[in-house]
GUMIRO-480754 format. One record per residue: y, z, x of N, C-alpha, C, O in turn; residue number from 1; residue in three letters. Coordinates in steps of 0.001 Angstrom, whole numbers, padded with zeros to 6 digits. Example, Ala and Ser with C-alpha at 12.3 -4.5 7.8 and 13.67 -1.06 7.14 Angstrom:
# residues 2
       nv       nw       nu      cav      caw      cau       cv       cw       cu       ov       ow       ou  num  residuo
  -005690   007800   013190  -004500   007800   012300  -003300   007800   013200  -003319   008465   014236    1      ALA
  -002250   007080   012850  -001060   007140   013670   000030   007870   012900   001138   008039   013409    2      SER
//
This chain:
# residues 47
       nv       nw       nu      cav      caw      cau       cv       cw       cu       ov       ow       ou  num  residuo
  -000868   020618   038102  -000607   020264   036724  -001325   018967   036380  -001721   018254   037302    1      UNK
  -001506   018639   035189  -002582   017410   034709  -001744   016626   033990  -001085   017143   033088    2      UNK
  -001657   015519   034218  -000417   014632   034118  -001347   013928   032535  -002525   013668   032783    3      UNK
  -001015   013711   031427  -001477   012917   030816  -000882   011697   030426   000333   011765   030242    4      UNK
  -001602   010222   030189  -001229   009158   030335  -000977   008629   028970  -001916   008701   028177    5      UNK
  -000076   008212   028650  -000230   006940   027395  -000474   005954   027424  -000208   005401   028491    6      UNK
  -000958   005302   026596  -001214   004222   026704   000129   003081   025150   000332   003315   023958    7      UNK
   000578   002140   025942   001310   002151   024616   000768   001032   023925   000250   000122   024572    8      UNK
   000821   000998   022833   000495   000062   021566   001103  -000956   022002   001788  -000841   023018    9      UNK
   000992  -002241   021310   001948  -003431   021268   002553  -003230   019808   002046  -002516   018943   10      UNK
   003889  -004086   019656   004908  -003565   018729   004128  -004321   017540   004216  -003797   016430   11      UNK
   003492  -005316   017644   003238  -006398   016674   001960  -005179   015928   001912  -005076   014702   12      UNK
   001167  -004479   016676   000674  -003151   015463   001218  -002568   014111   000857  -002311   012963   13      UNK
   002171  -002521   014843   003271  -001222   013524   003667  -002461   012805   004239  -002102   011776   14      UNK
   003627  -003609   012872   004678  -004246   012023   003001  -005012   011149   003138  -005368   009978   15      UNK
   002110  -005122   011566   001047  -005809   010654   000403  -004404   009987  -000594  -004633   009303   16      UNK
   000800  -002996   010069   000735  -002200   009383   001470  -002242   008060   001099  -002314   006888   17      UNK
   003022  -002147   008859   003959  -002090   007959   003518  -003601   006671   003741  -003462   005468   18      UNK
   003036  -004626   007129   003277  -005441   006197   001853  -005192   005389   001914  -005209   004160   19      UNK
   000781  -004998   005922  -000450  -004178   005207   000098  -003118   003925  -000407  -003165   002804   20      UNK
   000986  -002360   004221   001320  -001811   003093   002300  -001924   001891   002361  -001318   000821   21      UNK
   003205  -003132   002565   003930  -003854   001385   002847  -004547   000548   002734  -004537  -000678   22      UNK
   002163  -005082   001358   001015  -006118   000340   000666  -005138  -000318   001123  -005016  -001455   23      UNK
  -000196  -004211   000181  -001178  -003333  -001046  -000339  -002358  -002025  -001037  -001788  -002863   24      UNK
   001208  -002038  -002060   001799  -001534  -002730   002462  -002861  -003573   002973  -002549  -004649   25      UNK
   002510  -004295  -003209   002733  -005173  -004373   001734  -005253  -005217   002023  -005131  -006407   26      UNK
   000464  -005452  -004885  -000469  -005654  -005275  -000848  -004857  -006380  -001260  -005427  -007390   27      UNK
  -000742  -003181  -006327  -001145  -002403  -006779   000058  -002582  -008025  -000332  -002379  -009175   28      UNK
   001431  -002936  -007822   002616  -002847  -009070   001964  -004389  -010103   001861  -004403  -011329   29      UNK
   001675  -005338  -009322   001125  -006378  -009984  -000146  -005930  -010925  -000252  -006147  -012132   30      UNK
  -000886  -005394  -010254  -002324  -004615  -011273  -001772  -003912  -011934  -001508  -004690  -012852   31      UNK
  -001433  -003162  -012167  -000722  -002165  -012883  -000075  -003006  -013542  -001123  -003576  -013846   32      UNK
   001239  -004051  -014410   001747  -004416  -014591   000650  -005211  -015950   000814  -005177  -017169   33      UNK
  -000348  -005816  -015214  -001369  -006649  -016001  -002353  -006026  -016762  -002839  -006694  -017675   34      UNK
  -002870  -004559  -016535  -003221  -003855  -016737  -003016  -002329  -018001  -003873  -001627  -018539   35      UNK
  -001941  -002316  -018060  -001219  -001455  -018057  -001067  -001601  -020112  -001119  -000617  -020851   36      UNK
  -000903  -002926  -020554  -000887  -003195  -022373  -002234  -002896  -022561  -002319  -001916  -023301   37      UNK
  -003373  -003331  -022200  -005059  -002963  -022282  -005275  -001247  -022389  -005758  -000601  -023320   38      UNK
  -004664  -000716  -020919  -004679   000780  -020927  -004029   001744  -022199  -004562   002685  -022789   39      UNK
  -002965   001268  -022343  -002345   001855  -023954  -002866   001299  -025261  -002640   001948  -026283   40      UNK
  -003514   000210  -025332  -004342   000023  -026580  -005287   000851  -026613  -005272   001642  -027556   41      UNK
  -006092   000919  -025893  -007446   001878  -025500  -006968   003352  -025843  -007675   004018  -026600   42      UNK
  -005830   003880  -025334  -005457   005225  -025565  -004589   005275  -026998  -004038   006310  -027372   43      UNK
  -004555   004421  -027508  -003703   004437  -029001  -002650   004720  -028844  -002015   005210  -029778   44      UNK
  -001964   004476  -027370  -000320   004104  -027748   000452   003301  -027774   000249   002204  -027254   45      UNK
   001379   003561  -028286   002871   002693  -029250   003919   002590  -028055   004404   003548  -027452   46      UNK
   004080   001735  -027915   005393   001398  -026902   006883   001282  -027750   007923   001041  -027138   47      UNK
//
């Protein structure tokens, strides 16, 4: 039988992931947020 090996990650990976995607999902509510009165003038809508 063929034994296969893992190799394991270090924990500090998953967690500079995890914080990689809080940033770019704040980021993206912040753009959006600033963005977002410009986008409805342009399309002619009324809030």
């Amino acid at each position: 039988m063929s034994e296969t090996l893992h190799k394991r990650k270090p924990p500090y990976v998953m967690l500079v992931i995890l914080f990689i995607g809080a940033f770019v999902s704040f980021l993206n509510n912040s753009l959006l947020n600033v963005a977002l009165p410009s986008i409805m003038k342009d399309l002619n809508i009324q809030d």
